[in-house]
Residue, then its C-alpha position, 0 to 999 in steps of 0.5 A: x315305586x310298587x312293591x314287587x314282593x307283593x305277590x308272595x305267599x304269607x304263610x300259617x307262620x305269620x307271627x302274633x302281632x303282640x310278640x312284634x309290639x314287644x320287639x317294636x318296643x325293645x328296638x324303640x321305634x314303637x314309642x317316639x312319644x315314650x309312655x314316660x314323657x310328659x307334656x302335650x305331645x305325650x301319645x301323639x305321634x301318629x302314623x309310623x308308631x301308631x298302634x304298636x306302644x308296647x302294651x296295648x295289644x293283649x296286655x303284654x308287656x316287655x320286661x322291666x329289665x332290659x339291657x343294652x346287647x351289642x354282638x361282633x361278627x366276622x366278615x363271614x357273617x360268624x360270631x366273633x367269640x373274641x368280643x365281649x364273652x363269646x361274642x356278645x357285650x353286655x350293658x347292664x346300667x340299673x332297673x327299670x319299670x314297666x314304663x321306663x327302661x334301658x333302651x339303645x337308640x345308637x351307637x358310633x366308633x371313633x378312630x381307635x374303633x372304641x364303640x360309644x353307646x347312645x341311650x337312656x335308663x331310669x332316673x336313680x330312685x325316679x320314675x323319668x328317664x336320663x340320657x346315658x353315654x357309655x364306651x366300650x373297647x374295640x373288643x367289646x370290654x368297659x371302657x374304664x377310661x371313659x367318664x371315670x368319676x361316675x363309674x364309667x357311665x356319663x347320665x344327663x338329667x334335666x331337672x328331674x324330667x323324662x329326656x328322650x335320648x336318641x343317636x350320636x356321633x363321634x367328632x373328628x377330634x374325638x368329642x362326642x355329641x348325643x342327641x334328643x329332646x326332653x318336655x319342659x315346662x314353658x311357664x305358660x299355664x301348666x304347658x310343656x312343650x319338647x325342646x331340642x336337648x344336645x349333649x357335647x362330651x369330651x374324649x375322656x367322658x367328660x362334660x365339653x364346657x365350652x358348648x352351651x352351658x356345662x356341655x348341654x344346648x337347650x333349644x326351642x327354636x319356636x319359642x314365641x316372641x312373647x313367652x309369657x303369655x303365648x303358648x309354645x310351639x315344640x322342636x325334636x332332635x332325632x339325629x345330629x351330624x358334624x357339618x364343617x365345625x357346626x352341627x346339623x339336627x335332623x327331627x320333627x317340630x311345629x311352630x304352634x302348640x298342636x297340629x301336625x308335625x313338620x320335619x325340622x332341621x336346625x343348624x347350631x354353631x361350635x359353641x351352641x348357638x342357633x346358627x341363623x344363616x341354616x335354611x330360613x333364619x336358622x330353621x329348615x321346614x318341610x310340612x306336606x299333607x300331613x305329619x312328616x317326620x325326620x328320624x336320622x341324617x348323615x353329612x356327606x363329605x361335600x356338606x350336604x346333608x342326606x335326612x330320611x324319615x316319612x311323609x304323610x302325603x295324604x290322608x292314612x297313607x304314610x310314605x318312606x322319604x328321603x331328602x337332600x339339603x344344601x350345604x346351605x340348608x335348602x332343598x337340594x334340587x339336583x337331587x330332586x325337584x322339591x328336593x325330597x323323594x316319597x317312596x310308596x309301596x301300596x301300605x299304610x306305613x312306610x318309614x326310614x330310619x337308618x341313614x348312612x354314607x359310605x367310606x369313599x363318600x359315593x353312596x348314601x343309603x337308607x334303612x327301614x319298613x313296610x307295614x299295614x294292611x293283611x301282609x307281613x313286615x317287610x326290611x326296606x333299603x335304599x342306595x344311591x350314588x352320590x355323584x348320580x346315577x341310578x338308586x335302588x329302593x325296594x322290600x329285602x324281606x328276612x323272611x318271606x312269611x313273618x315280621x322284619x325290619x330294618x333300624x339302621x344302615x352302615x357302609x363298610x370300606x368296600x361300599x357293601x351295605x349292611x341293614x340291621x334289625x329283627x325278624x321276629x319267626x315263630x314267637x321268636x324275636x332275633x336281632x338281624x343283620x344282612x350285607x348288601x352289594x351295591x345293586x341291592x342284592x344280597x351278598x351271599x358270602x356273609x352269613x346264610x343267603x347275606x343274613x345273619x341272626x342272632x339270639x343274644x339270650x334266648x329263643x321266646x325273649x325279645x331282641x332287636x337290633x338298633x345300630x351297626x357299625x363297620x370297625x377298620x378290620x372288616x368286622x361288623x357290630x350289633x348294638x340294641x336293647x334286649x329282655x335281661x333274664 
């Protein structure tokens, strides 16, 4: 589908393209290949986050200070002044560095609308990153119930090196399961290689040590059959969700050392193991022209999987994609002939991130971008029926002259949308959020015009969100990573 937007009028307020690399890197979608990680496929990820690692445009950086900021509103769009301290959480969990530091990548509820925060900081007294899992009340206070013996905050470190957090989810039972993917050493010369790192927690914040060894899945599911002597191939895992007791990753990988990027999904029994009956022998695979790249999934109530991410079809051309998979892990061809749905808009850089299904289970959608070329950031949104019917996929755009995009997508129990990011105006970078009704326009009684925006600290830092949720009263929730000052 062609931009329909494309005839707009971009304004002398087009934002500087350094103040959007650091909003890019405080909402973490500019480095899937963060500058800590080590290993071969350190700075190789090509296309969606090309060009925009904080740092590289005049010299500027983000603070090494960072802090996880999550905001309530109203269902009205207001902030919500009974969360948090007038409406605003924050989490502070230590210092960083220039290259390593507090980021949000997710965030879920669970069934007492407690809100469980997926990310990363700097290792105590290192220079790599840890996962970390933190709990807040329903109304935005320390959950001092959760992981108790380690002050409230559950940090995984694998043998001291850079673990590369990402989203989580939030078990029916109330376990919790965080996931990513640390570089590690393959034993073959000096090669490390990415391997598929999930974290099984109990309620309490607790190790679950009844899934893989003490709570941790260590996976390379391309290691070769001879580990020895032949070098690795290396697998990502960008999201997770709960699929009838097992759990499903969606991210990318390749079977051989170097190369181009295929989208993987692998399926992981109760206890952690490699499910082998999920698509071919345990791995599901989709390579097309070039890198492809899945960035988050959501398990729909009849077991289907609904992955989004990005596709490079040919050459410097970068598409959004959406993909359906059996309950099964194979391509779903009721929803498409192959199974998967390239979304083009005549730019260079197209991507979803945010993947969300709705309540009643009658809806999916996506969130994200498109970028490249002489034209601003535009929000990008997709929603679909689940049962069939027509789908929206079209630019919502914050901000008709400067930078916006979405991150993530949530449902609340009337089905409206709501798509989450940053608009970044005037040198001013603030975290967003705007409701949808289902034919993709906006809900004009949220907000101003169905947008809400928000400086957590101040006008000049750099805010962006990454997740939002809907708890069962109505009220919407902003997590993301923020300057501290």
């Amino acid at each position: 589908m062609k931009n329909e937007t494309a005839s707009r009028d971009f304004g002398s307020t087009f934002v500087g393209a350094a103040v959007l690399a650091l909003a890019l890197a405080l909402a973490g979608g500019c480095g899937d290949e963060t500058p800590e990680e080590p290993g071969p496929d350190a700075g190789t990820d090509a296309g969606t986050d090309a060009g925009t690692d904080a740092g590289t445009d005049g010299g500027i950086l983000p603070s090494e200070d960072t802090e996880f900021a999550i905001a309530r509103f109203n269902a009205n769009g207001t902030l919500d002044t009974s969360f948090g301290t007038n409406g605003v959480a924050h989490v502070e969990l230590g210092a960083g560095t220039t290259s390593v530091r507090e980021n949000l990548w997710g965030m879920a509820r669970d069934s007492s609308d407690r809100l469980v925060l997926f990310g990363s900081r700097k290792g105590k007294d290192r220079i790599d990153a840890d996962r970390v899992v933190v709990r807040l009340t329903a109304n935005g206070a320390l959950d001092t119930t959760f992981a108790a013996a380690t002050e409230n905050v559950h940090s995984l470190n694998i043998s001291n090196l850079g673990d590369n957090a990402r989203h989580g989810i939030v078990q029916p039972d109330g376990k919790l399961v965080a996931s990513g993917y640390t570089s590690q050493p393959t034993g073959v010369g000096t090669q490390s290689a990415n391997r598929v790192v999930l974290l099984r927690l109990n309620e309490d914040g607790t190790p679950d040590n009844s899934f893989g060894a003490k709570g941790v899945v260590n996976s390379a599911p391309y290691m070769p059959a001879d580990p020895v002597n032949t070098e690795w191939g290396m697998a990502e895992a960008y999201a997770v969700g709960y699929q009838a007791g097992k759990y499903v990753t969606v991210g990318y990988g390749r079977s051989a050392p170097s190369g181009t990027v295929d989208l993987v999904s692998f399926r992981y029994t109760e206890s952690g193991q490699l499910d082998t009956t999920w698509g071919t022998h345990g791995i599901f695979n989709l390579g097309l022209a070039g890198d492809d790249r899945g960035r988050n999934m959501v398990v729909l109530p009849d077991n289907r999987v609904f992955m989004v991410g990005s596709a490079t079809a040919s050459s410097q051309n970068i598409d959004a994609m959406t993909l359906m998979l059996t309950p099964e892990g194979d391509r779903d061809t009721d929803y498409a002939p192959e199974g998967y749905k390239l979304h083009t808009f005549d730019r260079t850089d197209e991507a979803f991130f945010g993947a969300a299904v709705s309540p009643a289970g009658d809806w999916v959608a996506a969130a994200g971008y498109v970028a490249g070329g002489a034209e601003d950031e535009d929000a990008l949104l997709y929603l679909l029926p689940t049962g069939g019917g027509s789908e929206f996929i079209q630019t919502v755009p914050l901000s008709e002259t400067a930078n916006d995009r979405f991150w993530a997508v949530a449902f609340d129990s009337e089905g409206k949308a709501y798509g989450a990011g940053f608009v970044t105006e005037n040198g001013d970078s603030r975290m967003a959020v705007a409701r949808f009704n289902t034919d993709g326009s906006r809900d004009t009684s949220f907000g101003t015009g169905g947008v809400v925006t928000l400086n957590v600290i101040e006008a000049g830092t750099v805010e962006a969100v990454r997740a939002v949720v809907i708890q069962s009263d109505g009220k919407v929730v902003v997590a993301g990573t923020v300057e501290k000052k």
